[in-house]
Each structure stands twice: as C-alpha cells, then as structure tokens.
N, C-alpha and C positions, 0 to 999 in steps of 0.2 A: 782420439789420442794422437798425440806428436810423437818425432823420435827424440827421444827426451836428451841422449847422449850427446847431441850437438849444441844440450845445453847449458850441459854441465864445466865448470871452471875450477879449478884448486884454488885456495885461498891465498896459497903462497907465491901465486903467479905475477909478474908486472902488470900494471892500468893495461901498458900499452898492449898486452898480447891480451888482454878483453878487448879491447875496442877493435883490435884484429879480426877477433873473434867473433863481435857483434857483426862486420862486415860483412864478415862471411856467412854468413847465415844465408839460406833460401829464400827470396824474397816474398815468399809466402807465409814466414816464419816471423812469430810474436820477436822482436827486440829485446829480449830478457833472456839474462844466464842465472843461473841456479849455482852459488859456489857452497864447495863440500870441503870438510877436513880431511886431515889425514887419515882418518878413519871411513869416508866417504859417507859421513852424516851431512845434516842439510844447515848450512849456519849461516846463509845470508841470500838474497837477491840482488842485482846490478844489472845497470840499466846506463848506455851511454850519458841519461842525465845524472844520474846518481855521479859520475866518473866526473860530468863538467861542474857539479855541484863542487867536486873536492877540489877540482882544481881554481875555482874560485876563493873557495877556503884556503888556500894556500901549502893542497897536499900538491906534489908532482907528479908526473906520466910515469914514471919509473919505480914508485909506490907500489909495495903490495896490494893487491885490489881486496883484501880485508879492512884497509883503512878506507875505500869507498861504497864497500855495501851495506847491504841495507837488511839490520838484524833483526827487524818490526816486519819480516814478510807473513805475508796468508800462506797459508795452507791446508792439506785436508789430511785427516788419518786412514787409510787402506782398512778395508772392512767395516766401516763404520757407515750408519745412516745419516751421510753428508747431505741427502735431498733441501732441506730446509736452510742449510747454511749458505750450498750453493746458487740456492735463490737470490742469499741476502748479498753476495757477493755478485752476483751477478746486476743488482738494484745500482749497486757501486761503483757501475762499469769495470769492474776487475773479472777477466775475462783469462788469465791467462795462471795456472794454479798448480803447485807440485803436490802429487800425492805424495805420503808417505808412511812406512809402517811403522810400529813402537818405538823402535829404535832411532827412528828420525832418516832413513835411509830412504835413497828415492825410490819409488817405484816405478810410477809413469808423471807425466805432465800433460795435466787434462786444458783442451785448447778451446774455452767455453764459445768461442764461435763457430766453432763446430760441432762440439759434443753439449747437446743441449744440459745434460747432468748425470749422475751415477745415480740408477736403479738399484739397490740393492736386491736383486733379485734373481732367480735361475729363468731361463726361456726354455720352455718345450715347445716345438713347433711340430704339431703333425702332421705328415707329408706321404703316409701310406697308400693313400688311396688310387682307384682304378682309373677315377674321371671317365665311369661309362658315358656319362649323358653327355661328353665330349669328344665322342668320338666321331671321326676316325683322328684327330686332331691327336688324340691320345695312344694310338696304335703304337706309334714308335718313340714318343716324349712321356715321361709322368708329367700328371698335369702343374703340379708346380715348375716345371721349367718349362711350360710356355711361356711363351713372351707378350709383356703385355709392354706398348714402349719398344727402348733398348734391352730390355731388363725383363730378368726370367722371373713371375710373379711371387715363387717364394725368397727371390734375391733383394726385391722393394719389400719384404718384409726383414730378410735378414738386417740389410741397413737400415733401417727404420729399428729394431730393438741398438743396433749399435750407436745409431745417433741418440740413442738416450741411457747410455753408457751402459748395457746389459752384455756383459763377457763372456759370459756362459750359456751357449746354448747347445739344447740336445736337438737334435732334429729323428723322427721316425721314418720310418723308411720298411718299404717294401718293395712296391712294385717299379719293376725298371730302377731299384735303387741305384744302381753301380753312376747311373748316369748325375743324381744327386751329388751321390761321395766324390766325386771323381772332379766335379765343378768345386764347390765347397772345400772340398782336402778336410783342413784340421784346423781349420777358418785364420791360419796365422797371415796368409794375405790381408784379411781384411783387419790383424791383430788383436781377434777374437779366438775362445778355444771352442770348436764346435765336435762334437761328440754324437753319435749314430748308435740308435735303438732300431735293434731291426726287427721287423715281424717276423716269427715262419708263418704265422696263423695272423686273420685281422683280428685287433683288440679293440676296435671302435674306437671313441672321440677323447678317449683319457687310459685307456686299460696299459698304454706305454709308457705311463710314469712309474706304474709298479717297477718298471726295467730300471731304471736311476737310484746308483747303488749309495749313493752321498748320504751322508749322516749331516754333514753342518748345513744344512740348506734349512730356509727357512719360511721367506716363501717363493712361489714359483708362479712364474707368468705362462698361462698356456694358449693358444691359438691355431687356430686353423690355417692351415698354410695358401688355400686358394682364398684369400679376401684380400682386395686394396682399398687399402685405409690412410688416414693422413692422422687416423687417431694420438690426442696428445697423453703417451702412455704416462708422463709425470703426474697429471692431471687424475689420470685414472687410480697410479698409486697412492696420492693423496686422500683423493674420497675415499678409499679401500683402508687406509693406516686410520685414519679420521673416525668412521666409524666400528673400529674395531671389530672387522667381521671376520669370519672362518673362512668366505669365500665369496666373492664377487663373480659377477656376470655383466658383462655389457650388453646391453639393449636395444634396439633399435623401436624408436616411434615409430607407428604404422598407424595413420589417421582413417579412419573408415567415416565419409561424407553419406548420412539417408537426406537423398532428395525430398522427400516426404516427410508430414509433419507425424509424432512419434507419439500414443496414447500413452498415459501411463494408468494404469490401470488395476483394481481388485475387484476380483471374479469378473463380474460383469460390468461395473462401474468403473467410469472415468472421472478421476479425479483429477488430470491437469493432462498437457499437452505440451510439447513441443516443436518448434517449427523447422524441420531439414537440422536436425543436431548433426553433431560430428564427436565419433568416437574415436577418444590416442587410445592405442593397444601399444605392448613391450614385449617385442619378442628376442628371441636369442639370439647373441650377435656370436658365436663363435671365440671369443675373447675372454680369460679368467683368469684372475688371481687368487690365490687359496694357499693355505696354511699348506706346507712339503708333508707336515704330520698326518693328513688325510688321507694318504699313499697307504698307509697299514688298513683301510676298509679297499682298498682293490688287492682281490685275489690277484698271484702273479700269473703271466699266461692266462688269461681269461677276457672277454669280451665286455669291454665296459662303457660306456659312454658318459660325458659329463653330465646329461642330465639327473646320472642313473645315481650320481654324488650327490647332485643338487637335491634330488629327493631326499636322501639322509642326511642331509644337512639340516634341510627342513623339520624331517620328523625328531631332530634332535635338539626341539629349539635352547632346551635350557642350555647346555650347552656349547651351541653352534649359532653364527648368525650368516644367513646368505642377503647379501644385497644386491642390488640391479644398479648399474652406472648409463642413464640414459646417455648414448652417443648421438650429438649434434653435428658433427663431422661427417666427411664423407667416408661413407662406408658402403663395400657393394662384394659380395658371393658370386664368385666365379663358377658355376654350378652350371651352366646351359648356352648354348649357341649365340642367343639373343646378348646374355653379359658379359660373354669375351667380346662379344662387336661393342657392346656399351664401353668397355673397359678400353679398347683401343683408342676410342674417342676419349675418354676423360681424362684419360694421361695426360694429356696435353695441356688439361685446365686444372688440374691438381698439382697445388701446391706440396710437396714434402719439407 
C-alpha cells in the first residue's frame, strides 16, 4: 500500500496546481492523482498526459482539472473478493488502483508493483513456542526472531502475507513474548493491524484461534511461524476457493528412491516386479486455509493441533472437504541446528 493522501486532488482546483502536484511527488511514486468531490467521493483520475491531452484539445492550464480527468477509471470496492479482477487488471498493465468503500470514498491506493493482490482473508501466525531443539540459540531470543538474513524469520513471513495484501493479522505468543510485541507494536509501521493472542498454557498448532473474538471473518490463513517460504499464497487461495473445501493443507513432496527392484506380490506368488521405483509421499507443510466457522469445534483454552481439525474434517466428509495444495516452491522448517545453517545459506538464493 501507498500513502494515498499525496494522491488525492479536489476537482475544483487549477490544471496547473496538478501538474504541481504530479511534480512533487516521490520519485518512487506512481504519476497519478485520484480527484474527489466536495464530498471527498472518488470521481476521476489525472495523469500529466490526460492534462497535455486537454491542452491540445484546446482546454487551458488554468482550467478546472474536472474538465481534464478521466471519469472511465478502475477501481476496486473494500471488502470485496477483488483477487480475480485484480489479476485481470494486472494482464492490462494497470498497476496502479484506488480502493474504495460503498460510498465511493477512498480508502487506500493499492500499488500493484508492490502489493502482488488483496487476500481476502485473516492471518494467524503461530509464534508460541520454546524452540528447545534450538538451543542455546533460544535461551534469550524466541525462535521466531531469529534471524535468518537481515530479517528475523517470522518478519520474512510477516512481509510476505503483506505483499499479498493480507491486513489482519493475529500473531500467538508466549514464550519471550514481550520481545515479539515490542518489535511488531500494532504493525502500523508496516500499515497492517497486528493483533496478539497470548498463551498462559501451550494450546498446540491451532488451539489459539479459539482466542479470535471476530464474528465477520470468513476464512483465515494459518501458519507456522518458524518456516521460509517464498510460497505464492494467491496461488494457494485460488486452488482452495476453486475447490470449494472446508480446509486446505499445504504439502510437501517427499520422494523415497528403492535402489532395489520391488516384487509385487500375493501370499506367495509374484506377479510382476519393478525396477528401483520411486515413491512421492505428501506430508504436512505447516500452512492452512479453513472456513473461521471451524473455530466452534476447538474448545477455548485447550490444547489443539491442526492435525487434530483435519481429522474431523475428514470424518465429516458429507459435510466437509480437506484438500492437500502440493507446494513446489521453496519451503524449509526451521526446527534443528542443521536448517538454521541451511536457511542462512538460501537466503541468499531466494527469491521473495
């Protein structure tokens, strides 16, 4: 997200104190202002070509800049499931987009070279744990703010759900918390709202969503907070809405190579053979998307883990579907000595 306010124009202003105003801009900043009424709804875009267009049509510099903008702009509506439009607009090369809410008033101004798209969705990230198997490393840090890089591992995650426009996120919190909240704050540095579930007791790998008191939520992204991923979560949202499930899981291929040719066999009898096969397994990437309405099967304060959902998902089939999102990407668990040294090295060679 941009700051939007250095975008915004009155309609009733002169060309020339646009074109002012385009100057002034940071030179990091998209070439477009966003003009509003008197009511500060949203009723045109202008652009210094739009201004040289009018003044070849034979408007003047000293023109209202309503007679040079431009009343055919895109936009998006605030709450809404923009993922699919945003694609298309992005196809478009139109990169540069005002939200807005019912009323037509701005919100924010999403800057699509930076913010790959709006997830409509909440983030839990959980960040309670002890990281024994990292110690002494973990003695006086929780292991999400190790650093892996410049950057403290659940910081490459926080950024990563914000470059794919996710606002809301909760983070859990225990051990060594103060030193989380105290980096984070209330995430408006990073112009997110981040929010703190705290443990007294551990609740395992999902038991801190019962804590999230929201009613509009609808669905929610959850994750483990020690894994670096470069995973493309739009990608992940998609196959997830696509097949209309109750809850997704990401996956990780794990290929098992037998050297050796493989009998296949009844009772006694061979019936065919194979030569050094190779078996893909899918196991648990720590990564999930799920229906927010699944929070009424975790007791509150109580010790839960997502597998412990997935199973009732399972046995619930008419009603429920869990799917698996095989991850091709890099993805690596920060869990042991050996994958913080791995993870120092691949920093380097991962792209975000």
């Amino acid at each position: 997200m941009i700051k939007y306010q250095e975008h915004i124009i009155q309609k009733d202003k002169q060309a020339r104190l646009a074109l002012k105003v385009l100057d002034e801009l940071p030179f990091y900043a998209s070439r477009t202002l966003f003009v509003v009424d008197e009511n500060d709804k949203l009723v045109g875009s202008l652009t210094d070509g739009d201004i040289r267009r009018g003044l070849l049509n034979g408007l003047e510099i000293s023109n209202k800049i309503e007679a040079f903008m431009n009343v055919d702009f895109k936009f998006l509506i605030d709450g809404d499931d923009n993922v699919a439009a945003i694609k298309a607009y992005r196809k478009d090369d139109i990169y540069l987009l005002p939200v807005l809410d019912r009323s037509l008033h701005l919100v924010q101004i999403l800057d699509l070279k930076k913010t790959r798209t709006i997830l409509p969705v909440t983030a839990l990230v959980m960040a309670g744990g002890r990281g024994e198997r990292l110690k002494p490393f973990t003695d006086l840090v929780p292991k999400p703010m190790l650093k892996v890089g410049d950057k403290a591992i659940l910081e490459h995650n926080i950024d990563r759900l914000i470059s794919f426009g996710i606002l809301e996120i909760y983070i859990s919190v225990k051990y060594l918390k103060e030193q989380i909240m105290d980096y984070f704050g209330d995430g408006s540095a990073k112009g997110v709202n981040i929010y703190y579930l705290e443990e007294t007791e551990p609740l395992g790998t999902l038991g801190a969503l019962s804590m999230i008191k929201k009613n509009d939520i609808e669905d929610v992204l959850v994750m483990n907070s020690d894994l670096l991923t470069n995973i493309d979560f739009e990608d992940f949202y998609n196959f997830y809405k696509q097949n209309n499930a109750t809850m997704a899981v990401v996956s990780i291929p794990y290929t098992v190579n037998v050297p050796y040719a493989i009998l296949e066999t009844k009772q006694h009898e061979v019936f065919a053979f194979t030569e050094k096969p190779s078996f893909t397994y899918y196991s648990n990437g720590g990564i999930y998307l799920l229906k927010f309405a699944l929070k009424e099967l975790i007791a509150e304060d109580t010790f839960f883990n997502a597998t412990d959902l997935m199973d009732m998902v399972i046995l619930e089939k008419k009603n429920s579907t869990l799917i698996h999102y095989p991850l091709f990407d890099y993805w690596l668990d920060i869990g042991k000595h050996d994958d913080y040294k791995k993870a120092q090295t691949d920093i380097v060679h991962i792209k975000f």
